[in-house]
N, C-alpha and C positions, 0 to 999 in steps of 0.2 A: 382693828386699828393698830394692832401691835405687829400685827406682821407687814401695815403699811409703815409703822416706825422704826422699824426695821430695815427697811428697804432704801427708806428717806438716810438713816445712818449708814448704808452702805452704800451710797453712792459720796460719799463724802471720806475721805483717806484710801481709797483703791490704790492713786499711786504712791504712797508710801510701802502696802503692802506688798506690790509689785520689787519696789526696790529692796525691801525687805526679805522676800523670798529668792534675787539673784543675787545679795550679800551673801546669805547663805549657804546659795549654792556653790559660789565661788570658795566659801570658804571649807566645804565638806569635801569639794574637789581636790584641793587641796593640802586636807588631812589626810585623802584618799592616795595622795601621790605620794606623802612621807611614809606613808605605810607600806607601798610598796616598793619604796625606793630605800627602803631600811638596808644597809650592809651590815651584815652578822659578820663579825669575824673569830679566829679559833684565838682565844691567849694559850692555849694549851702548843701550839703548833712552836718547831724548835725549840719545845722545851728538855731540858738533858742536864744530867747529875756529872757530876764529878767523876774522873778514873782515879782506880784505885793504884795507885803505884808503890806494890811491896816492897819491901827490900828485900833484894835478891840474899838468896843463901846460899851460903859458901860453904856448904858441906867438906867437914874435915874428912880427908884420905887416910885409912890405915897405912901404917910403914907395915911394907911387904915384908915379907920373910923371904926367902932366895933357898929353894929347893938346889943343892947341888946334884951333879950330873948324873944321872945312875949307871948305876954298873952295870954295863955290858957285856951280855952272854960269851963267852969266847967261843970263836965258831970253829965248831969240829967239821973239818975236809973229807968226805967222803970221798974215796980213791974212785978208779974211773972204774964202770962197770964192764965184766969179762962177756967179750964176744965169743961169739962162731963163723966160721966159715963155711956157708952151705954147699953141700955139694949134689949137681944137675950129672943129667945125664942126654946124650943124644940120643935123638929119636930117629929108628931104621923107618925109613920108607920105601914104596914098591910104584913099578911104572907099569900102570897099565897097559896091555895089547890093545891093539886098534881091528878093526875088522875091513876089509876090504870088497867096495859092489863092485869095483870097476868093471868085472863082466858082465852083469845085465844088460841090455840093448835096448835104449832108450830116446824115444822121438826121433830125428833121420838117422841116428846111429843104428838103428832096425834096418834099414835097407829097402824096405817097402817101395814100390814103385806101382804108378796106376799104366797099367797094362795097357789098356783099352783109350791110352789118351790119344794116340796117334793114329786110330782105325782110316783106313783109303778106301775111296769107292775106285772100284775094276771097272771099266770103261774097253776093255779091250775085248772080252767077249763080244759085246754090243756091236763093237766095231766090225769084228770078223763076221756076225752075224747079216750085218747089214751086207756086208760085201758080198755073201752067199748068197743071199737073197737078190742083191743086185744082178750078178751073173743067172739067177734061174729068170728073172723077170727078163733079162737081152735073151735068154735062147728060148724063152715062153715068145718071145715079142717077135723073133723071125721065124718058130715054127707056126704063129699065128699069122703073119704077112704071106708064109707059102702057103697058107691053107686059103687064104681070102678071107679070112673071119673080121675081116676092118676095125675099125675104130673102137665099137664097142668091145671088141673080145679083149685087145689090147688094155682098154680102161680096166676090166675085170680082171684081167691077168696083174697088173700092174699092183691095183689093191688088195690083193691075195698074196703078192709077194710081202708088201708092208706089215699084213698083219702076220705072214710066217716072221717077218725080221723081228717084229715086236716081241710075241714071246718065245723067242730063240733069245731074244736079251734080256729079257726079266730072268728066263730059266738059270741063266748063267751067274746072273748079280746074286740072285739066292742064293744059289751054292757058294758060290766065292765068300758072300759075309757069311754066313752060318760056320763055316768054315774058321773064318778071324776070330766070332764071336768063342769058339770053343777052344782056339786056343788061348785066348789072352784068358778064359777063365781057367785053365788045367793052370795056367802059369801062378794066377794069383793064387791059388788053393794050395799051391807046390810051395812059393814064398810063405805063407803064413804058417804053413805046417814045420818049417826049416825053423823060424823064426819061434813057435812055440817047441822045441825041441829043444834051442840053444838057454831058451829062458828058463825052461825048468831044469836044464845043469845046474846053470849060474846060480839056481835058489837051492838046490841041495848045495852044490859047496859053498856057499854064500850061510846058509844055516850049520853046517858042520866044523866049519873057521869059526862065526861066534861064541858055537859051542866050545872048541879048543881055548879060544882064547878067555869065556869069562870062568875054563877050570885053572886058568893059568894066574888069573888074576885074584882069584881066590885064594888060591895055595900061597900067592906072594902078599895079599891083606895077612892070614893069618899067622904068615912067616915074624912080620914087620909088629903085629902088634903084641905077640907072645916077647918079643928082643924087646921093644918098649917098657914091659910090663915088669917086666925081670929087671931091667933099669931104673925104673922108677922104684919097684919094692927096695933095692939096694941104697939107693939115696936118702931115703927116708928113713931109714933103719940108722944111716950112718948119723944123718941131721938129727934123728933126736937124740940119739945119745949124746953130741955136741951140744945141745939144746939144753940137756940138763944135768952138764956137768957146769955150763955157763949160769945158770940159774943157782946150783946150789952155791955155786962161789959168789955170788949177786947178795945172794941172801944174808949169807956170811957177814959180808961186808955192812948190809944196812940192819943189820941188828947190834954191830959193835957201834955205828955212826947211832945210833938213836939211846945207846948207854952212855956214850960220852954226849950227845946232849942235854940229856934229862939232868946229869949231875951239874954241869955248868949253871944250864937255865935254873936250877933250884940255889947254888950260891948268889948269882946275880939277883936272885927274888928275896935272899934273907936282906942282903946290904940295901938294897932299896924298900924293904917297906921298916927298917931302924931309921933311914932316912925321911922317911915321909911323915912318920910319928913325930920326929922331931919337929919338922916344919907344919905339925898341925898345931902342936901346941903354941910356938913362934904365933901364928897369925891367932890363935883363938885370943891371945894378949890384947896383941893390937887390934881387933873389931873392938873389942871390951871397951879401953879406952878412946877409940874412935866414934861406939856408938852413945856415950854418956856427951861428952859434946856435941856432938850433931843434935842431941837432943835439948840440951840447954839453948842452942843455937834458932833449934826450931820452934820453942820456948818464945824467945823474945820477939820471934818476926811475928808470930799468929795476934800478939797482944797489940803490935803495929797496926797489922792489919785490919783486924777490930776497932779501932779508934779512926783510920779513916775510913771505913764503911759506914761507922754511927756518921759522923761528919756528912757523906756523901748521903745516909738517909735522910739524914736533916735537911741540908739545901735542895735537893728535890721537892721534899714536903713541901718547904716552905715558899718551893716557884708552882707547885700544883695550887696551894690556897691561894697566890695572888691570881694566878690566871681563872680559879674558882672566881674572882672578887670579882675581877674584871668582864666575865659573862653574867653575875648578878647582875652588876652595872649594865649592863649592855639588853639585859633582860628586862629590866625595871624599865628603860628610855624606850623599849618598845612599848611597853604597854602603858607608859604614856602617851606616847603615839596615837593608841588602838585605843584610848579613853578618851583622847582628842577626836578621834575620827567618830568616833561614836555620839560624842554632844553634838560636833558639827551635823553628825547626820539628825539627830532628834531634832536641831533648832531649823535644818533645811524643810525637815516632814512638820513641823509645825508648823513653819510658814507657807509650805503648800495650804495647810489642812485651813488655818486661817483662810488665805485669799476663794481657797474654795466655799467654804462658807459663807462669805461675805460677796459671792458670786449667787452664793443659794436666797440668800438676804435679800439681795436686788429682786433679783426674778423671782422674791416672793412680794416686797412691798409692789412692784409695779403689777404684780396678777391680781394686789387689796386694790391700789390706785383703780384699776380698770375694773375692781367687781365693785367698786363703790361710784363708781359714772354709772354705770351700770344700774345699780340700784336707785340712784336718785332721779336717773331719768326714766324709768320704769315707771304702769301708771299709776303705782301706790304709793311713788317716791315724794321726798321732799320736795325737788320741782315743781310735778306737779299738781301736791295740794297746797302752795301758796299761791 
Protein backbone atom coordinates (compact mmCIF):
# COMPACT_ATOMS: atom_id res chain seq x y z
CA UNK A 1 0.00 0.00 0.00
CA UNK A 2 2.95 2.42 0.41
CA UNK A 3 4.21 2.06 -2.80
CA UNK A 4 0.54 2.43 -4.09
CA UNK A 5 0.81 5.78 -1.90
CA UNK A 6 3.36 6.66 -3.50
CA UNK A 7 2.39 6.50 -6.86
CA UNK A 8 -1.12 8.13 -5.87
CA UNK A 9 1.37 11.26 -4.68
CA UNK A 10 3.17 11.23 -7.76
CA UNK A 11 0.85 11.74 -9.97
CA UNK A 12 -0.16 14.90 -8.37
CA UNK A 13 2.67 18.09 -8.83
CA UNK A 14 4.48 16.29 -12.12
CA UNK A 15 4.01 19.67 -13.72
CA UNK A 16 5.51 21.70 -11.33
CA UNK A 17 8.40 19.45 -11.34
CA UNK A 18 8.64 19.65 -14.87
CA UNK A 19 8.72 23.41 -14.67
CA UNK A 20 11.06 23.21 -12.15
CA UNK A 21 13.75 21.13 -13.81
CA UNK A 22 13.51 23.72 -17.25
CA UNK A 23 13.99 26.73 -14.64
CA UNK A 24 17.04 25.09 -13.84
CA UNK A 25 18.15 24.39 -16.72
CA UNK A 26 17.79 27.53 -18.14
CA UNK A 27 19.45 28.92 -15.36
CA UNK A 28 22.79 26.37 -15.37
CA UNK A 29 22.86 27.28 -19.03
CA UNK A 30 23.39 30.12 -18.40
CA UNK A 31 25.90 30.26 -15.71
CA UNK A 32 27.53 27.97 -18.22
CA UNK A 33 27.67 30.98 -20.86
CA UNK A 34 29.20 33.47 -18.17
CA UNK A 35 31.79 31.06 -17.64
CA UNK A 36 32.72 30.98 -20.72
CA UNK A 37 32.27 34.20 -21.90
CA UNK A 38 34.63 35.48 -19.05
CA UNK A 39 37.25 38.05 -20.61
CA UNK A 40 40.59 37.88 -18.60
CA UNK A 41 42.46 40.78 -19.20
CA UNK A 42 46.34 41.54 -18.46
CA UNK A 43 46.60 44.90 -15.88
CA UNK A 44 50.27 44.21 -16.06
CA UNK A 45 50.19 45.03 -19.97
CA UNK A 46 51.67 48.81 -20.73
CA UNK A 47 52.83 48.88 -17.66
CA UNK A 48 56.56 51.06 -17.68
CA UNK A 49 58.73 53.00 -15.00
CA UNK A 50 60.01 56.17 -15.30
CA UNK A 51 63.38 57.20 -17.36
CA UNK A 52 66.09 58.15 -15.60
CA UNK A 53 67.48 61.49 -16.94
CA UNK A 54 71.11 62.18 -15.35
CA UNK A 55 72.57 65.27 -15.43
CA UNK A 56 74.86 65.28 -17.98
CA UNK A 57 78.56 65.97 -16.85
CA UNK A 58 80.56 68.41 -17.95
CA UNK A 59 83.95 67.08 -17.32
CA UNK A 60 86.61 69.67 -16.60
CA UNK A 61 89.53 69.92 -19.40
CA UNK A 62 93.12 70.35 -18.28
CA UNK A 63 94.85 73.57 -19.57
CA UNK A 64 97.30 72.10 -22.09
CA UNK A 65 100.81 73.00 -21.72
CA UNK A 66 102.29 73.92 -25.49
CA UNK A 67 105.43 71.86 -26.17
CA UNK A 68 107.50 74.22 -28.31
CA UNK A 69 108.99 73.35 -31.64
CA UNK A 70 112.00 71.17 -31.42
CA UNK A 71 115.05 71.62 -32.67
CA UNK A 72 115.89 70.64 -35.90
CA UNK A 73 118.80 68.53 -36.98
CA UNK A 74 120.77 70.67 -39.37
CA UNK A 75 121.20 68.86 -42.45
CA UNK A 76 124.61 68.00 -43.50
CA UNK A 77 124.78 67.99 -47.72
CA UNK A 78 126.50 65.14 -48.92
CA UNK A 79 128.49 66.27 -52.14
CA UNK A 80 127.69 64.49 -55.28
CA UNK A 81 129.18 61.06 -55.79
CA UNK A 82 132.44 60.49 -58.13
CA UNK A 83 131.89 58.64 -61.40
CA UNK A 84 133.76 56.74 -64.12
CA UNK A 85 133.76 56.61 -67.48
CA UNK A 86 133.84 53.16 -68.92
CA UNK A 87 135.73 52.23 -71.49
CA UNK A 88 134.30 49.46 -74.64
CA UNK A 89 136.17 48.22 -77.14
CA UNK A 90 135.14 46.97 -80.85
CA UNK A 91 134.76 43.67 -81.74
CA UNK A 92 136.84 42.35 -85.04
CA UNK A 93 134.79 40.23 -87.15
CA UNK A 94 135.40 37.73 -90.14
CA UNK A 95 133.31 36.98 -93.32
CA UNK A 96 132.81 33.68 -94.15
CA UNK A 97 133.61 31.98 -97.83
CA UNK A 98 130.76 30.49 -99.42
CA UNK A 99 131.33 27.29 -101.50
CA UNK A 100 130.19 26.96 -104.96
CA UNK A 101 127.96 23.50 -106.78
CA UNK A 102 127.07 25.48 -109.77
CA UNK A 103 128.94 22.61 -111.68
CA UNK A 104 126.95 19.58 -110.78
CA UNK A 105 124.35 18.64 -113.67
CA UNK A 106 121.28 18.34 -112.34
CA UNK A 107 117.50 17.28 -113.84
CA UNK A 108 117.48 18.56 -117.66
CA UNK A 109 120.63 20.45 -117.02
CA UNK A 110 122.25 16.58 -117.42
CA UNK A 111 121.48 16.55 -121.07
CA UNK A 112 119.98 13.01 -121.03
CA UNK A 113 117.81 12.35 -123.98
CA UNK A 114 115.68 9.03 -124.64
CA UNK A 115 117.10 7.68 -127.74
CA UNK A 116 114.78 5.16 -128.71
CA UNK A 117 111.83 7.81 -128.73
CA UNK A 118 111.63 8.32 -132.23
CA UNK A 119 112.44 4.55 -133.62
CA UNK A 120 110.73 4.14 -137.79
CA UNK A 121 109.54 1.04 -139.12
CA UNK A 122 111.61 0.56 -142.84
CA UNK A 123 108.89 -0.31 -145.30
CA UNK A 124 111.33 0.02 -148.14
CA UNK A 125 112.98 -3.34 -148.14
CA UNK A 126 109.33 -4.90 -148.18
CA UNK A 127 108.70 -2.79 -151.07
CA UNK A 128 111.69 -3.78 -153.24
CA UNK A 129 111.04 -7.12 -152.10
CA UNK A 130 107.72 -7.25 -153.46
CA UNK A 131 108.70 -5.81 -156.65
CA UNK A 132 111.40 -8.76 -157.22
CA UNK A 133 109.01 -11.02 -156.50
CA UNK A 134 106.55 -9.28 -158.93
CA UNK A 135 108.96 -9.47 -161.86
CA UNK A 136 109.92 -13.37 -161.10
CA UNK A 137 106.22 -14.17 -160.94
CA UNK A 138 105.62 -12.03 -164.89
CA UNK A 139 108.61 -14.19 -166.25
CA UNK A 140 107.40 -17.45 -164.06
CA UNK A 141 103.95 -16.57 -165.84
CA UNK A 142 105.19 -16.33 -169.60
CA UNK A 143 107.62 -19.12 -169.24
CA UNK A 144 104.57 -21.08 -167.93
CA UNK A 145 102.16 -19.83 -170.95
CA UNK A 146 105.02 -21.10 -173.60
CA UNK A 147 105.21 -24.28 -171.82
CA UNK A 148 101.32 -24.83 -171.90
CA UNK A 149 101.31 -25.57 -168.11
CA UNK A 150 97.58 -23.41 -167.91
CA UNK A 151 95.97 -22.14 -165.18
CA UNK A 152 97.08 -24.28 -162.60
CA UNK A 153 100.85 -23.78 -162.94
CA UNK A 154 100.20 -20.16 -163.05
CA UNK A 155 98.16 -20.34 -159.58
CA UNK A 156 101.30 -22.20 -158.14
CA UNK A 157 103.78 -20.04 -159.49
CA UNK A 158 101.94 -16.96 -158.50
CA UNK A 159 101.84 -18.26 -154.54
CA UNK A 160 105.40 -19.23 -154.56
CA UNK A 161 106.31 -15.90 -155.48
CA UNK A 162 104.17 -14.36 -152.34
CA UNK A 163 105.58 -16.34 -150.07
CA UNK A 164 109.41 -15.56 -151.47
CA UNK A 165 108.03 -11.73 -151.26
CA UNK A 166 107.03 -12.36 -147.59
CA UNK A 167 110.19 -13.39 -146.07
CA UNK A 168 112.32 -11.48 -148.26
CA UNK A 169 110.40 -8.61 -146.15
CA UNK A 170 110.34 -9.88 -142.66
CA UNK A 171 114.28 -10.69 -143.38
CA UNK A 172 114.92 -7.11 -144.17
CA UNK A 173 112.71 -5.33 -141.15
CA UNK A 174 114.80 -7.59 -138.83
CA UNK A 175 117.85 -6.37 -139.78
CA UNK A 176 117.03 -2.89 -140.31
CA UNK A 177 115.48 -2.67 -136.25
CA UNK A 178 118.05 -4.79 -134.55
CA UNK A 179 120.18 -2.38 -136.19
CA UNK A 180 118.34 1.01 -134.52
CA UNK A 181 117.81 -0.97 -131.58
CA UNK A 182 121.87 -1.14 -131.15
CA UNK A 183 122.50 1.96 -131.87
CA UNK A 184 120.10 4.15 -129.83
CA UNK A 185 121.51 1.80 -127.02
CA UNK A 186 125.63 2.46 -127.61
CA UNK A 187 124.30 6.05 -127.62
CA UNK A 188 122.56 6.02 -124.23
CA UNK A 189 125.42 3.92 -122.51
CA UNK A 190 127.87 6.81 -124.34
CA UNK A 191 125.49 9.72 -122.62
CA UNK A 192 125.42 8.37 -119.09
CA UNK A 193 129.00 7.46 -118.92
CA UNK A 194 129.95 11.25 -120.26
CA UNK A 195 127.36 12.43 -117.69
CA UNK A 196 128.91 10.23 -114.68
CA UNK A 197 132.42 11.46 -115.66
CA UNK A 198 131.46 15.35 -115.45
CA UNK A 199 129.69 14.43 -112.03
CA UNK A 200 132.39 12.98 -110.30
CA UNK A 201 134.79 16.22 -111.27
CA UNK A 202 132.31 18.52 -110.04
CA UNK A 203 132.20 16.47 -106.51
CA UNK A 204 136.02 16.36 -106.13
CA UNK A 205 136.32 20.07 -106.73
CA UNK A 206 133.12 20.74 -105.15
CA UNK A 207 134.69 18.83 -101.86
CA UNK A 208 138.34 20.52 -102.34
CA UNK A 209 136.66 24.42 -102.34
CA UNK A 210 134.67 23.44 -99.06
CA UNK A 211 137.70 22.32 -97.77
CA UNK A 212 139.83 25.56 -98.76
CA UNK A 213 137.30 27.51 -97.65
CA UNK A 214 136.15 26.20 -94.07
CA UNK A 215 140.53 26.50 -93.57
CA UNK A 216 139.87 29.91 -94.35
CA UNK A 217 137.20 30.49 -92.28
CA UNK A 218 138.79 29.24 -89.41
CA UNK A 219 141.92 31.03 -89.51
CA UNK A 220 139.76 34.39 -89.78
CA UNK A 221 137.23 32.97 -86.41
CA UNK A 222 140.37 32.65 -84.53
CA UNK A 223 141.98 35.88 -85.98
CA UNK A 224 138.72 37.96 -84.89
CA UNK A 225 138.38 36.29 -81.55
CA UNK A 226 142.00 36.39 -80.21
CA UNK A 227 141.64 40.85 -81.39
CA UNK A 228 138.40 40.67 -79.18
CA UNK A 229 139.85 39.11 -76.40
CA UNK A 230 143.02 41.33 -76.09
CA UNK A 231 140.19 44.15 -76.21
CA UNK A 232 138.18 43.20 -73.81
CA UNK A 233 141.22 42.10 -71.27
CA UNK A 234 142.20 45.92 -71.80
CA UNK A 235 139.03 47.58 -71.02
CA UNK A 236 138.40 45.95 -67.97
CA UNK A 237 141.84 46.39 -66.47
CA UNK A 238 141.20 50.08 -67.42
CA UNK A 239 137.43 50.17 -65.73
CA UNK A 240 138.46 48.80 -62.56
CA UNK A 241 140.91 50.87 -61.76
CA UNK A 242 138.38 53.77 -62.60
CA UNK A 243 135.99 51.68 -60.51
CA UNK A 244 138.06 52.05 -57.47
CA UNK A 245 139.50 55.12 -57.52
CA UNK A 246 135.53 56.32 -57.81
CA UNK A 247 134.65 54.25 -54.74
CA UNK A 248 137.49 55.21 -52.50
CA UNK A 249 136.60 58.78 -53.02
CA UNK A 250 132.57 57.74 -52.46
CA UNK A 251 133.63 56.41 -49.44
CA UNK A 252 135.51 59.39 -48.34
CA UNK A 253 132.82 61.53 -48.62
CA UNK A 254 129.94 59.26 -46.72
CA UNK A 255 132.04 58.80 -43.70
CA UNK A 256 132.75 62.64 -43.21
CA UNK A 257 128.63 63.06 -44.14
CA UNK A 258 127.65 60.52 -41.32
CA UNK A 259 130.31 62.57 -38.74
CA UNK A 260 128.73 65.55 -39.27
CA UNK A 261 125.36 64.01 -38.76
CA UNK A 262 125.64 62.10 -35.81
CA UNK A 263 127.00 65.48 -34.05
CA UNK A 264 123.93 67.53 -35.17
CA UNK A 265 121.25 64.79 -34.69
CA UNK A 266 122.85 64.41 -30.86
CA UNK A 267 122.50 68.55 -30.18
CA UNK A 268 119.06 68.58 -31.75
CA UNK A 269 118.22 65.34 -29.18
CA UNK A 270 119.68 67.25 -25.90
CA UNK A 271 117.46 70.61 -26.66
CA UNK A 272 114.34 68.64 -27.18
CA UNK A 273 114.29 66.18 -24.53
CA UNK A 274 115.03 69.69 -21.64
CA UNK A 275 112.02 70.68 -23.66
CA UNK A 276 109.83 67.88 -23.20
CA UNK A 277 110.74 67.40 -19.43
CA UNK A 278 109.49 70.72 -19.05
CA UNK A 279 106.10 70.23 -20.71
CA UNK A 280 105.70 66.93 -18.68
CA UNK A 281 105.82 68.56 -15.61
CA UNK A 282 103.35 71.63 -17.07
CA UNK A 283 100.68 68.91 -17.73
CA UNK A 284 101.35 66.56 -14.71
CA UNK A 285 99.92 70.01 -12.81
CA UNK A 286 96.94 70.37 -14.75
CA UNK A 287 95.53 66.60 -14.79
CA UNK A 288 96.11 66.98 -10.81
CA UNK A 289 93.84 69.65 -10.74
CA UNK A 290 91.75 68.72 -13.52
CA UNK A 291 91.21 65.27 -12.08
CA UNK A 292 90.10 66.47 -8.24
CA UNK A 293 87.11 68.27 -9.92
CA UNK A 294 85.96 65.98 -12.43
CA UNK A 295 85.75 63.89 -9.45
CA UNK A 296 83.72 66.08 -7.10
CA UNK A 297 81.71 66.58 -10.31
CA UNK A 298 81.07 62.95 -10.65
CA UNK A 299 80.35 62.98 -6.81
CA UNK A 300 77.31 64.97 -7.12
CA UNK A 301 75.71 63.34 -10.40
CA UNK A 302 75.92 59.58 -9.02
CA UNK A 303 73.94 60.82 -5.62
CA UNK A 304 71.25 62.34 -8.50
CA UNK A 305 71.16 59.46 -9.98
CA UNK A 306 70.48 57.35 -7.11
CA UNK A 307 67.38 59.30 -5.93
CA UNK A 308 65.70 59.06 -9.15
CA UNK A 309 66.31 55.37 -9.61
CA UNK A 310 64.89 54.80 -5.92
CA UNK A 311 61.86 57.08 -7.17
CA UNK A 312 61.52 55.13 -10.50
CA UNK A 313 61.70 51.76 -8.32
CA UNK A 314 59.09 52.88 -6.35
CA UNK A 315 56.46 53.90 -9.05
CA UNK A 316 56.95 50.71 -10.86
CA UNK A 317 56.36 48.68 -7.72
CA UNK A 318 53.82 50.43 -6.85
CA UNK A 319 51.82 50.08 -10.73
CA UNK A 320 52.93 46.02 -10.38
CA UNK A 321 50.87 45.78 -6.91
CA UNK A 322 47.88 47.59 -8.53
CA UNK A 323 47.81 45.55 -11.70
CA UNK A 324 48.57 42.40 -8.97
CA UNK A 325 45.07 43.90 -7.33
CA UNK A 326 43.30 44.11 -10.20
CA UNK A 327 43.94 40.24 -11.50
CA UNK A 328 42.89 39.28 -7.65
CA UNK A 329 39.84 41.07 -8.57
CA UNK A 330 39.41 39.69 -11.76
CA UNK A 331 40.21 36.24 -10.17
CA UNK A 332 38.00 36.28 -7.32
CA UNK A 333 34.73 37.38 -10.13
CA UNK A 334 35.66 34.26 -11.78
CA UNK A 335 35.22 32.07 -9.37
CA UNK A 336 32.26 33.44 -8.56
CA UNK A 337 31.22 32.65 -11.78
CA UNK A 338 32.42 29.02 -11.40
CA UNK A 339 30.44 28.68 -7.92
CA UNK A 340 27.46 30.06 -9.75
CA UNK A 341 27.80 27.68 -12.35
CA UNK A 342 28.28 24.91 -10.06
CA UNK A 343 24.85 25.44 -7.72
CA UNK A 344 23.03 25.97 -10.97
CA UNK A 345 24.30 22.73 -12.01
CA UNK A 346 23.61 20.82 -8.67
CA UNK A 347 19.96 22.46 -8.50
CA UNK A 348 19.59 21.41 -12.51
CA UNK A 349 20.83 17.52 -11.38
CA UNK A 350 18.48 17.60 -8.60
CA UNK A 351 15.68 18.33 -10.42
CA UNK A 352 16.42 15.88 -13.01
CA UNK A 353 16.92 13.32 -10.07
CA UNK A 354 13.52 14.55 -8.41
CA UNK A 355 11.27 14.32 -11.64
CA UNK A 356 13.00 10.90 -12.17
CA UNK A 357 11.81 9.54 -9.21
CA UNK A 358 8.70 10.78 -8.99
CA UNK A 359 8.43 9.07 -12.58
CA UNK A 360 9.80 5.72 -10.60
CA UNK A 361 6.89 6.69 -7.90
CA UNK A 362 4.06 6.40 -10.61
CA UNK A 363 5.18 3.35 -12.42
CA UNK A 364 5.60 1.94 -8.97
CA UNK A 365 1.99 2.90 -7.37
CA UNK A 366 0.21 1.96 -10.65
CA UNK A 367 2.26 -1.82 -10.84
CA UNK A 368 0.52 -1.86 -6.40
CA UNK A 369 -2.88 -0.35 -8.13
CA UNK A 370 -2.80 -3.34 -10.74
CA UNK A 371 -1.27 -6.16 -8.18
CA UNK A 372 -4.08 -5.14 -5.85
CA UNK A 373 -7.17 -5.68 -8.84
CA UNK A 374 -5.25 -8.44 -9.14
CA UNK A 375 -5.33 -9.84 -5.85
CA UNK A 376 -8.77 -9.01 -5.05
CA UNK A 377 -10.24 -10.51 -8.02
CA UNK A 378 -8.15 -13.67 -7.51
CA UNK A 379 -10.15 -16.72 -6.04
CA UNK A 380 -8.94 -16.00 -2.52
CA UNK A 381 -9.55 -12.39 -2.93
CA UNK A 382 -11.94 -10.11 -1.16
CA UNK A 383 -14.25 -10.22 -4.09
CA UNK A 384 -14.71 -13.20 -4.04
CA UNK A 385 -15.34 -14.27 -0.45
CA UNK A 386 -18.05 -11.72 0.10
Amino acid sequence: MGAVAKGVASLFGGRKRRQTEKDTKRGFEAAERDVQNFNFTNPMEGLSGRTITPEQFNAVTKSSATLGPSTDVNKVTLGPSQGYSAIGYDSQGYTAQGTNVAGLARGAATGLTNTMNNLQVSTAGAELAAQEADQSLAASQDLAAQAGTGAGGATALAAAAARSKAGISADIDKQVKSNEMMRARGESELQRAQLSQGNLASQFDLGQGQFNVGAQNQAAQFGAQAQNQAARFKAQSTNQAEQFGAQSANQFALSQFGADTARERANAAAANQFAQQQFGATNQFALANMAAQNQGEQFNIGQDIAAQRFGAQTDIRAQELAAQGAMGVQQMEFAREQDTLNRRAGQFQAAKDARAQATADAIGGIGGILDAGMMAISPGGILNNG
